[in-house]
C-alpha positions as CSV (number, residue, x, y, z in Angstrom):
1,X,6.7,-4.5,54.5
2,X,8.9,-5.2,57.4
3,X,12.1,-3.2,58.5
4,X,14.8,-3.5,60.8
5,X,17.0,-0.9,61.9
6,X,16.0,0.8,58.8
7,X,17.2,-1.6,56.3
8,X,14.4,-3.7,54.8
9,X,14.2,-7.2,55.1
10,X,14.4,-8.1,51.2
11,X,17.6,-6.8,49.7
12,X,18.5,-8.6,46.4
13,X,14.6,-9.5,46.0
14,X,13.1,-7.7,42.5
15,X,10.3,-5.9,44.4
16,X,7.4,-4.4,42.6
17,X,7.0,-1.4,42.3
18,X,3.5,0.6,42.5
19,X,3.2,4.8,43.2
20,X,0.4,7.1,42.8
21,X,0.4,9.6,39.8
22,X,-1.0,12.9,39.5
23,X,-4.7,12.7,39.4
24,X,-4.6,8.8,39.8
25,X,-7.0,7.5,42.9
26,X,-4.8,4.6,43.2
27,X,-1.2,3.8,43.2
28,X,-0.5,1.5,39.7
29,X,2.1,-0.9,38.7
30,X,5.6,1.3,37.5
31,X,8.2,-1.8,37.1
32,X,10.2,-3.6,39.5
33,X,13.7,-3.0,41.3
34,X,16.0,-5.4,42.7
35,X,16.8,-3.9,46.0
36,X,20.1,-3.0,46.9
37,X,21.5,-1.8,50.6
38,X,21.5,2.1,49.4
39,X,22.0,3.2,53.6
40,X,26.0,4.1,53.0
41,X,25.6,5.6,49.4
42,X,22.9,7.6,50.4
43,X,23.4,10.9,52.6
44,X,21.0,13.4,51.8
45,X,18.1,11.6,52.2
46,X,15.2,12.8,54.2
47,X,14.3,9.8,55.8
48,X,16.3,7.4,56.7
49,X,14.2,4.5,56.6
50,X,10.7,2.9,56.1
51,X,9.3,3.4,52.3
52,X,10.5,6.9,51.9
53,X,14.0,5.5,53.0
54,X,16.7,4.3,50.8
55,X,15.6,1.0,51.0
56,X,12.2,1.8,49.9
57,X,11.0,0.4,46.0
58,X,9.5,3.7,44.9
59,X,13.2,5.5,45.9
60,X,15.1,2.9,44.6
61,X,12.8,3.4,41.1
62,X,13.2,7.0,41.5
63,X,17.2,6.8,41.5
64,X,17.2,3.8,39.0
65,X,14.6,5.6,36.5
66,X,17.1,9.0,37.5
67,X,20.5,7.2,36.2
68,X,18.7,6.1,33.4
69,X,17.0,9.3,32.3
70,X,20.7,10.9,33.1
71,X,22.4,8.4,30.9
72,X,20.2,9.2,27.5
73,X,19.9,12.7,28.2
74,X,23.6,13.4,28.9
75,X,24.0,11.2,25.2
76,X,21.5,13.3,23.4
77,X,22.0,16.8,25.0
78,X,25.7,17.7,26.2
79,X,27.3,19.5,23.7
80,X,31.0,18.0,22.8
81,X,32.8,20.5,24.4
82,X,30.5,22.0,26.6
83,X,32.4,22.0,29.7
84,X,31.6,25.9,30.8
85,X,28.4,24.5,32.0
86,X,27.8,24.1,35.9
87,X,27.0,20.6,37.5
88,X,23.8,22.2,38.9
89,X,22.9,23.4,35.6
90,X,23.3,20.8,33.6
91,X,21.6,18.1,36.3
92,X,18.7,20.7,36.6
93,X,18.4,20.9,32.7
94,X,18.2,17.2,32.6
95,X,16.9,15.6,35.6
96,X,15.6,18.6,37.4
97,X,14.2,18.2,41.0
98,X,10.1,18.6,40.4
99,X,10.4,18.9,37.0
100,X,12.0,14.7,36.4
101,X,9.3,13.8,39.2
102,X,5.9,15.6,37.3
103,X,7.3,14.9,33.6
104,X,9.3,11.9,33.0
105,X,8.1,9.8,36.6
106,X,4.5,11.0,35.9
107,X,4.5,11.4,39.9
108,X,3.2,13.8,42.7
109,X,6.1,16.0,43.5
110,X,5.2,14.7,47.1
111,X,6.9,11.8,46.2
112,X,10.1,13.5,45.4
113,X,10.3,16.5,48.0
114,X,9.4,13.4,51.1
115,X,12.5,11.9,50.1
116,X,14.6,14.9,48.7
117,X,13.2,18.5,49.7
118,X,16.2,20.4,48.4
119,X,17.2,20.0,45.0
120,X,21.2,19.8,45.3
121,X,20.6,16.7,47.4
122,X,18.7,14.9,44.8
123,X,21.6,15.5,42.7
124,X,24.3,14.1,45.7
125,X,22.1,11.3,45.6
126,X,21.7,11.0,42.1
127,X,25.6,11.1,41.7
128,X,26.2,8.6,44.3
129,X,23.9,6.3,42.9
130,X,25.2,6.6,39.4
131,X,29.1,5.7,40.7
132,X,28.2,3.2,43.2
133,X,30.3,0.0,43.4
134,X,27.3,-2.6,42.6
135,X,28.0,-3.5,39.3
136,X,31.5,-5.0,40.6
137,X,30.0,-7.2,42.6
138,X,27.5,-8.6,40.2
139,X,30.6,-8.9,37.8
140,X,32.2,-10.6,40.5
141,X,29.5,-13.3,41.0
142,X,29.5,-14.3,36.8
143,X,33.3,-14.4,37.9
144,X,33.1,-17.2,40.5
145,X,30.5,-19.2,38.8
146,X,32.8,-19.7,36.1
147,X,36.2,-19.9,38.2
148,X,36.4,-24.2,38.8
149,X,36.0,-24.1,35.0
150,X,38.8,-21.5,34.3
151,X,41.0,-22.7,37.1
152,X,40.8,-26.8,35.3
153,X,42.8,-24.9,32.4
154,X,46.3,-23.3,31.9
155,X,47.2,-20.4,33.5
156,X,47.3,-18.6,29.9
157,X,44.4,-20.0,29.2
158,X,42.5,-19.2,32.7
159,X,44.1,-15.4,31.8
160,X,42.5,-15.4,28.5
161,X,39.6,-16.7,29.2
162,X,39.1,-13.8,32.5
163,X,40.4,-11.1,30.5
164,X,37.7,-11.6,27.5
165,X,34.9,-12.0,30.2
166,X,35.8,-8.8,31.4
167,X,36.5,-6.8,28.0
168,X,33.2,-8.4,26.9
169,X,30.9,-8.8,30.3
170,X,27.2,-8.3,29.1
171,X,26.6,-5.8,32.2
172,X,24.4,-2.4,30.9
173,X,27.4,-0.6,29.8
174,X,25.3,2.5,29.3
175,X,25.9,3.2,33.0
176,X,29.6,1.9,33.0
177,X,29.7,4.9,30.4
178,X,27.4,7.2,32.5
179,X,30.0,6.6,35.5
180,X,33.0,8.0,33.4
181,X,31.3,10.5,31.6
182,X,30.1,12.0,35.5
183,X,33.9,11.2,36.7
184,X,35.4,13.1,33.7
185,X,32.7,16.0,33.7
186,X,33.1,17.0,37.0
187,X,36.3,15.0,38.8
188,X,36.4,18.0,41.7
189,X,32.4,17.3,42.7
190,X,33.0,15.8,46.2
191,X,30.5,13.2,45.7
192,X,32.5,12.0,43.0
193,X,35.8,12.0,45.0
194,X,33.8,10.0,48.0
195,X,32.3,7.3,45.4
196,X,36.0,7.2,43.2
197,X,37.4,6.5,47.1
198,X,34.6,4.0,48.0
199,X,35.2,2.1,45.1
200,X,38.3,1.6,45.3
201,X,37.9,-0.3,48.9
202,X,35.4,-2.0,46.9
203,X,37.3,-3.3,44.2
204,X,40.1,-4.4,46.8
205,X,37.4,-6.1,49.6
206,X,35.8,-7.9,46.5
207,X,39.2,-8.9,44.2
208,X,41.3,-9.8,46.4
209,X,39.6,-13.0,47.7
210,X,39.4,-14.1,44.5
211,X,43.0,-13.0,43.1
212,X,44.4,-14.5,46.4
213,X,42.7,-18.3,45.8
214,X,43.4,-18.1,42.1
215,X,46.8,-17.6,42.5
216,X,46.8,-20.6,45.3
217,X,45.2,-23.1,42.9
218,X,48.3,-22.7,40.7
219,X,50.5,-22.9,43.7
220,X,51.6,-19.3,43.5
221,X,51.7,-16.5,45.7
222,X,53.1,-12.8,45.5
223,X,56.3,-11.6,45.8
224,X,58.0,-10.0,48.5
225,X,57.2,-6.4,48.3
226,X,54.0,-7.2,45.8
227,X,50.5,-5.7,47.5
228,X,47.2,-7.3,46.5
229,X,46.4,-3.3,46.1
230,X,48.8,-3.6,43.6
231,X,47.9,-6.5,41.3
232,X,44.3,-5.5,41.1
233,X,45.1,-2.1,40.3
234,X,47.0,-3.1,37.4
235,X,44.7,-5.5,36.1
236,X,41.5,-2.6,36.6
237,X,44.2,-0.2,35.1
238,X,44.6,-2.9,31.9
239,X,41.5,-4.3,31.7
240,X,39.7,-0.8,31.7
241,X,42.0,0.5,28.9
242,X,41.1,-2.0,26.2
243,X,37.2,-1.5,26.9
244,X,37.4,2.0,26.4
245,X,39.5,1.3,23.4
246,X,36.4,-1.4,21.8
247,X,34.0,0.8,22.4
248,X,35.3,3.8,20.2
249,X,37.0,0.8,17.8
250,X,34.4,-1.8,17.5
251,X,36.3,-3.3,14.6
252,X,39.9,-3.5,16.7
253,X,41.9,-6.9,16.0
254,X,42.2,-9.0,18.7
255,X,45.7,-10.5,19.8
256,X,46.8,-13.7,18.2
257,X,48.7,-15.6,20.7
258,X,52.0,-17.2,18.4
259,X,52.0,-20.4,20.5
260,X,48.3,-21.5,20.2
261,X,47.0,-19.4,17.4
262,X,43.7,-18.8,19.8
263,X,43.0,-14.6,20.0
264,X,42.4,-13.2,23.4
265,X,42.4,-9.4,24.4
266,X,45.1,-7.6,24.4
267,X,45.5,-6.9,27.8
268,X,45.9,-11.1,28.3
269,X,49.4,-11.2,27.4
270,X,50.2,-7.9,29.5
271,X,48.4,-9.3,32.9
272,X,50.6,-12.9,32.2
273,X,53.7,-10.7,31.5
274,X,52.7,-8.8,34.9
275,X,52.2,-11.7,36.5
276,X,55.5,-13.0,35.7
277,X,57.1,-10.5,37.7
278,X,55.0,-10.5,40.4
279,X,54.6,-14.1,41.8
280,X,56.7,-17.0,42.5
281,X,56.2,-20.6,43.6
282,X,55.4,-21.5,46.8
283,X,59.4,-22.7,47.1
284,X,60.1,-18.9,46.0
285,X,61.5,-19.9,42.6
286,X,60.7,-16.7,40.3
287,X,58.8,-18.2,36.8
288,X,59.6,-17.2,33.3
289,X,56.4,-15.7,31.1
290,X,56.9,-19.4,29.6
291,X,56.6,-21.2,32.3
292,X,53.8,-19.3,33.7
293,X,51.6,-19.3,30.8
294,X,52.0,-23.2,31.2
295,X,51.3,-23.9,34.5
296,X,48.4,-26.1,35.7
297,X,46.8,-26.5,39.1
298,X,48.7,-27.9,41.9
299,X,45.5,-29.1,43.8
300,X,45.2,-32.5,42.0
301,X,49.0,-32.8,41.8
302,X,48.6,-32.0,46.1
303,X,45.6,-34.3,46.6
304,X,47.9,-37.8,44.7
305,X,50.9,-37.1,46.2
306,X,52.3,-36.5,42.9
């Protein structure tokens, strides 16, 4: 296994992942992790690199098989209610320090005290992992795979068609649930305020690209006094709401747009109305909803002279 730096050589390969149990002579097959670059969303950490490092597969495992225990336990054994209970108390009751490694790992508690010896930074960690930014950026890639598709269509259409990938993206929304239920629980943990702040850079460094050459394919741009910031915000802010809404009303009617009879989410027609007020033509001419939801791509129209 090489390193450099302290960041492994394979991040994004699914690694294996083997690590001795108690009383086993040999290390044996526990799954596999795609590796991610942990170094920034990692800070307690023992060791800051080689295998006991956060870019090693058994930590990586750890944290993943961690977030995971978290998510089902949190579901099965936080009381509605409950919110008297401690952050340290409740992590210990459900993933404890030694206790997660020996029971639910079936590992040495070597394993866990080389990488965290104190428990309150397993939990840091823990946390951190949990509300990382990672599964934006794999949302993002389905996003851009599909974009010279979307971008052939109407703008309402290319809206509808963004908006229901997002309100119904196949990503494990157990841990998109995880994330809020940690956010909610305990909003004044700084962890939680650090990973809130770092992913919202994220969400900016990662939209905006994508917002910006959108919005250039249709031959639009933002308003004076419009910020990128701004835009993504209120699609997050939209897009976000009508999630949370499906997932306590599976059975919630979808909008029926009145000019094509197609449904789309509900938050489709509220990004085109925001749109609407926040771009114009690359003249400056502001658009009506109308015209918006009508408008085509001005590459072809560039690339014929027409």
């Amino acid at each position: 296994m090489r390193y450099t730096d302290g960041v492994e050589a394979h991040i994004g390969q699914r690694k294996a992942v083997y690590a001795q149990g108690k009383g086993e002579s040999a290390p044996t097959l526990r799954g596999h992790v795609v590796i991610e670059d942990l170094t920034d969303i990692l800070d307690r950490i023992a060791a800051r690199s080689g295998p006991n490092g956060p870019q090693g597969e058994v930590t990586q495992w750890i944290l993943s098989e961690g977030a995971r225990h978290l998510s089902e336990r949190l579901a099965e054994s936080v009381p509605y209610g409950d919110e008297g209970r401690s952050l340290p108390r409740v992590l210990s009751a459900l993933v404890g320090h030694e206790p997660f490694a020996r029971t639910s790992l079936d590992l040495s508690v070597h394993q866990m005290l080389r990488r965290w010896p104190q428990a309150s930074d397993w939990y840091d960690d823990l946390l951190a992992y949990v509300l990382r930014p990672h599964l934006v950026a794999a949302n993002l890639d389905a996003v851009s795979r599909a974009l010279p598709f979307w971008t052939s269509l109407r703008l309402a259409d290319f809206v509808r068609e963004f908006t229901t990938h997002q309100v119904t993206r196949p990503e494990p929304d157990a841990l998109y649930q995880l994330s809020d239920i940690v956010e909610a629980m305990w909003p004044d943990h700084p962890v939680v305020k650090a990973s809130r702040v770092r992913f919202r850079q994220a969400i900016v460094d990662l939209w905006g690209p994508l917002f910006v050459g959108g919005m250039g394919i249709y031959g639009l741009r933002l308003r004076p006094g419009v910020q990128i910031e701004e835009m993504i915000w209120t699609f997050q802010a939209l897009a976000s709401w009508e999630i949370r809404e499906r997932r306590v009303l599976a059975d919630l009617p979808w909008r029926v747009d009145q000019a094509s009879g197609i449904e789309e989410p509900t938050c489709a027609h509220a990004l085109l109305v925001y749109l609407a007020g926040a771009l114009e033509d690359m003249q400056g001419r502001f658009l009506s909803v109308e015209e918006l939801a009508d408008r085509r791509s001005t590459i072809a129209e560039s690339a014929t002279g027409a």
